[in-house]
N, C-alpha and C positions, 0 to 999 in steps of 0.2 A: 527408778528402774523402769523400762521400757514394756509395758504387757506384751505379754505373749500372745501375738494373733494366731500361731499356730490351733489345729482344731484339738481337743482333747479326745484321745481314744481310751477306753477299758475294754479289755477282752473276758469275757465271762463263759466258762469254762464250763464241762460237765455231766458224767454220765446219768447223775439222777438229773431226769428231765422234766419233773415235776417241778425239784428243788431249783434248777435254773433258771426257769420260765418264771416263779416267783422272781425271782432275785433282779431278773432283766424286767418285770414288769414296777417291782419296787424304785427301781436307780428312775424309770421314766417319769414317776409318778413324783420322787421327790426334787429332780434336776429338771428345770422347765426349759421347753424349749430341746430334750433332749431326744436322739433319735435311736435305732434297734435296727441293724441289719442281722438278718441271720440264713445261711445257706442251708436248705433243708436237702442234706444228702439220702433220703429214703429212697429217692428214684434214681440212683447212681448204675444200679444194674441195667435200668432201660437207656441211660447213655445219657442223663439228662441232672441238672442240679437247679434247684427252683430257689432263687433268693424272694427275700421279703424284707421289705423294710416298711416300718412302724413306728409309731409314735404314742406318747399314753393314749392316744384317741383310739386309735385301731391300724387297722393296715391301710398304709399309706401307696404301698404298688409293691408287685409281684410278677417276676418274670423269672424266664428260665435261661440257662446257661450251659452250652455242652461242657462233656466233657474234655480235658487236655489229657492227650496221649491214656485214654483210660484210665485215669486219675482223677477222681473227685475232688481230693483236697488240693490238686495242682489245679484245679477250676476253681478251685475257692479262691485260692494265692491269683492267680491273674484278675478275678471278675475284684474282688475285694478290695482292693487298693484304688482302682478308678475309683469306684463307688463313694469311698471316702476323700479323694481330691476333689472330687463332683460335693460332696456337702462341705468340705472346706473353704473351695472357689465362693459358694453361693452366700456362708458369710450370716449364715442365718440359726446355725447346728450348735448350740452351746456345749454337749457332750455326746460323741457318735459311743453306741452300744454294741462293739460287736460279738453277739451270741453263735458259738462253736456247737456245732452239732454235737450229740451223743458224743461221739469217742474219738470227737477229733484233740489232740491234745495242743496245749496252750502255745508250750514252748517255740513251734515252729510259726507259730501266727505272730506272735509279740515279735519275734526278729525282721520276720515279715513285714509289718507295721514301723516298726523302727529303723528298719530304714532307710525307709521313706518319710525319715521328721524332716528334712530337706523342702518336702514337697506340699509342707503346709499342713503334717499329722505331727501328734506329738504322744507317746506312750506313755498314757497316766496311769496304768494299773492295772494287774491281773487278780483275777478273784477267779476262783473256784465254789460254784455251791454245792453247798452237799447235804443233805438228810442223816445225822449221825445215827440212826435205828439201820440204814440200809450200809453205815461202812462195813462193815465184818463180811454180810452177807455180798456183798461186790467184792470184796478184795478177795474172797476168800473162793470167787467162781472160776476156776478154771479153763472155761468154755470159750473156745474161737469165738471172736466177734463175729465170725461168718456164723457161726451158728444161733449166734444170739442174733440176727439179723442188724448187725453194727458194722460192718466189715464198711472200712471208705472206701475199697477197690478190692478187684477180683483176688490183688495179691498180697492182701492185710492180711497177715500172719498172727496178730496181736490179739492176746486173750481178755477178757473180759478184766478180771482181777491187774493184769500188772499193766494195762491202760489206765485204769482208776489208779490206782500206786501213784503214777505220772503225773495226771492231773494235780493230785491232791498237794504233793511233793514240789512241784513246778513254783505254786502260786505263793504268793507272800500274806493274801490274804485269802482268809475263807470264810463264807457268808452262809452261816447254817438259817436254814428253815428246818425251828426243832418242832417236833411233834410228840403229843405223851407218849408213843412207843418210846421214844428215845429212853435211855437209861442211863445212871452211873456209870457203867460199861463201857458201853457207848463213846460216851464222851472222854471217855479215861485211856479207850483205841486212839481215837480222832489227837489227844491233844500228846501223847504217847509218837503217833504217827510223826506229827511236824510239829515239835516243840517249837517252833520257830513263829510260826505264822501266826499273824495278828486273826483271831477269830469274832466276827459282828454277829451280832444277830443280822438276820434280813430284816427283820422289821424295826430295826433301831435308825436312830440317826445319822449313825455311824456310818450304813453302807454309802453313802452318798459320798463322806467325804471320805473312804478310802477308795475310791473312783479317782479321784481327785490325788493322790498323795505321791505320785511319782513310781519309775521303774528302771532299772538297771539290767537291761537284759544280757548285759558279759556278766556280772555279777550273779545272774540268776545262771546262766550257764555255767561258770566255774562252780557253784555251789551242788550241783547237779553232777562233778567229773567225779569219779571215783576215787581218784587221787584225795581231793581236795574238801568231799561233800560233804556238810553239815549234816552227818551224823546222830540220830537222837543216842542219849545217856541214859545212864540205868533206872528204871523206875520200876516200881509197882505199886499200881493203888487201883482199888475197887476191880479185883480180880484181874488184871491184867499187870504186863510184866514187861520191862524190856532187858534184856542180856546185853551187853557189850561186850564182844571177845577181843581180847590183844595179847599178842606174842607178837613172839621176834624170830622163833626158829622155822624155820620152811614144810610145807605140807611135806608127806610121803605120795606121790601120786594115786598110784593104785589102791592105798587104802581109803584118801579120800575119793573117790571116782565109785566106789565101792557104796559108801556114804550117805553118797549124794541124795537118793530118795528121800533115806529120812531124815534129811538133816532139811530139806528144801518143805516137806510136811510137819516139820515140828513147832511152825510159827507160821501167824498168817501170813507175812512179814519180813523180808531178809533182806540184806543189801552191805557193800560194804564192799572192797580190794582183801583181797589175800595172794602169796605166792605160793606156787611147787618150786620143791627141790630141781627137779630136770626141768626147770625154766625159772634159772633165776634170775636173768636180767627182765623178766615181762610182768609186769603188773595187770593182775586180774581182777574183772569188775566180777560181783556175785552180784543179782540179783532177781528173785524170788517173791513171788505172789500166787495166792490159789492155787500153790503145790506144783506149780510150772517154776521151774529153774532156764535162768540164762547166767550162762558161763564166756566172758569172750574179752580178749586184749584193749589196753585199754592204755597202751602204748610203754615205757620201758619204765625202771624204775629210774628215779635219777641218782642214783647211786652208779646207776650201769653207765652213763652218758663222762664221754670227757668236759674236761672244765670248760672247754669253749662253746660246749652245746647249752652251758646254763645261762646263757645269754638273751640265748631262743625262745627259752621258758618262761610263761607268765607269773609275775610278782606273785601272785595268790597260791600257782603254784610252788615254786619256790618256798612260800613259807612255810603249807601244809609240810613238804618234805623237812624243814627244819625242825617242825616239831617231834619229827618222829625219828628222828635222826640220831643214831648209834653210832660207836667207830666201827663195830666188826660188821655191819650189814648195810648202812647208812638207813637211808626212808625204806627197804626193803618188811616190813612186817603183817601181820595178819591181823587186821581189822574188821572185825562182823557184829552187825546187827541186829535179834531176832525181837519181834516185838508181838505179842499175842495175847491171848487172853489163857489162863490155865497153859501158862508156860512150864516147864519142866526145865527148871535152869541148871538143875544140878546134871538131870539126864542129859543134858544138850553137854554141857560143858565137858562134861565125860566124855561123848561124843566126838566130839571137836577137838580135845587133849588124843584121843586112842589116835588122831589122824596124823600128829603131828612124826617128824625124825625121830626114832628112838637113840639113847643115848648112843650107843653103836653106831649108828646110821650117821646121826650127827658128826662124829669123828673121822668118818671117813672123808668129809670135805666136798668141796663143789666138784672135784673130779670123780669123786667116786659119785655123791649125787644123778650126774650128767648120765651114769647108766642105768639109773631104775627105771622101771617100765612105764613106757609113756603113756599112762593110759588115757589124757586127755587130747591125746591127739585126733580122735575122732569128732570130737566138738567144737576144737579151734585152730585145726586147719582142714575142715571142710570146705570153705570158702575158697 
């Protein structure tokens, strides 16, 4: 088989910027010959984004790149991709590093990168570093990245906690630099969070070669659809908790809308599709971090679609719906996720049960349904 002269990319992800800056100086240290671009958005309000690129020696050159249309991370996406066909052409780059500022999230870089493997890049892996002492206390802040002085542009809406959510969620691998704060706890959040992802030390051997071990970014995106997304399961160990809720009967609006505060404060943690009664052909995404709630469409259930529309739909979708698939509702059901530490499972589940049809309600059918009060209308058809 023919090597791949393609260049290898990683994206290295991350709010703790301690934790990153390790992790991007470890992958130089043990990949020779390997390089580190990173765009430093701190000066994005003066109109200005300052790249660097580096190598285990030190900084290799530094220059500055305006901004596009007032967009910092839309300066990163144009300067970013030359930058890496310029180290692929030269033939010289064994592994390009590219390091995400604070709060830029991975997802949209990896697609980015990918695709452009046409053009001599090749997406070898996303990693996320993280400090497992500082998850709780991040996920758990609520605070505009504007205020945390993280915002990528003037009109970053995005709070501290459900940008870290992203990050962490996104990546397949995550490369802890643990520290003696870290605890039980700790790590019992962290592997609670993304049961999924393969977890390295940074200082192991291992982070090198999971740089190296490939990426799937449709794959990574399906896993991430509401519909579709890999889900953590029930757990509890060393004080922390994760709930799985599922039914099949339809919210009541108004009493979940009612709810909502504390059902979005009783976990650090939440995420997951559910329906209302007076919206039953639309599937809704919940998700939940730092006691900030987002509620919003996340396109139809495919129970609600004619049979020539499931043509359209993706295999992976497709299957998620089969699993959940009833005669009297088809993939139509309530599935939620709360994960936290001094979880109240039983409070919550009471909760979450008070929200649903009552027997009555239920009987009355999708026609009668279609008249309760729509109280989520002010949240998803704002737009």
């Amino acid at each position: 088989m023919a090597r791949d002269s393609r260049l290898p990319v990683v994206i290295v992800a991350g709010i703790h910027s301690d934790a990153r800056k390790e992790v991007v100086a470890r992958l130089l240290r043990a990949v020779p010959d390997s390089v580190a671009l990173h765009h430093d958005l701190a000066g994005a309000p003066d109109g200005t984004v300052r790249r660097q690129v580096r190598d285990a020696g030190g900084l290799l050159s530094e220059d500055g790149t305006p901004l596009v249309n007032d967009c910092a991370c839309c300066a990163l996406r144009e300067d970013l991709v030359p930058e890496l066909e310029r180290l692929a052409a030269a033939g010289l780059t064994r592994l390009a590093v590219v390091e995400l500022w604070d709060s830029v999230e991975p997802r949209a870089m990896a697609e980015v990168v990918a695709a452009h493997a046409g053009d001599g890049l090749v997406l070898t892996g996303v990693i996320t570093a993280v400090d497992p002492a500082l998850v709780l206390p991040y996920l758990g802040n609520g605070d505009d990245l504007a205020d945390a002085g993280l915002a990528a542009a003037p009109t970053d809406r995005r709070t501290v906690g459900d940008t870290f959510a992203r990050q962490l969620e996104y990546a397949p691998v995550l490369a802890l630099v643990d520290h003696e704060r870290a605890d039980d706890e700790d790590r019992a959040l962290l592997a609670q969070l993304h049961p999924t992802a393969r977890r390295v030390a940074a200082a192991s051997g291992e982070l090198a070669e999971a740089a190296f071990a490939g990426f799937d970014v449709e794959a990574a995106a399906a896993a991430q659809h509401p519909a579709c997304a890999l889900l953590p399961q029930d757990s509890d160990d060393a004080g922390v908790a994760t709930l799985v809720w599922h039914r099949r009967r339809p919210f009541h609006p108004e009493r979940l809308y009612a709810a909502l505060e504390d059902l979005c404060c009783a976990a650090a943690r939440s995420r997951g599709r559910f329906w209302l009664a007076d919206r039953p052909d639309t599937l809704l995404a919940w998700d939940a971090a730092g006691g900030a709630l987002c509620v919003e469409s996340a396109g139809p259930w495919l129970a609600s679609l004619p049979d020539a529309a499931w043509e359209l739909v993706p295999p992976m979708r497709r299957a998620a719906a089969a699993l959940d698939w009833q005669p009297e509702h088809g993939d139509r059901c309530q599935h939620l996720v709360f994960t936290s530490p001094a979880l109240d499972r039983d409070g919550l589940a009471r909760l979450l049960e008070s929200c649903l049809l009552t027997d009555e309600e239920y009987a009355s059918g999708p026609d009668g349904w279609k008249r309760l009060p729509a109280a989520f209308d002010s949240l998803l058809d704002a737009a």
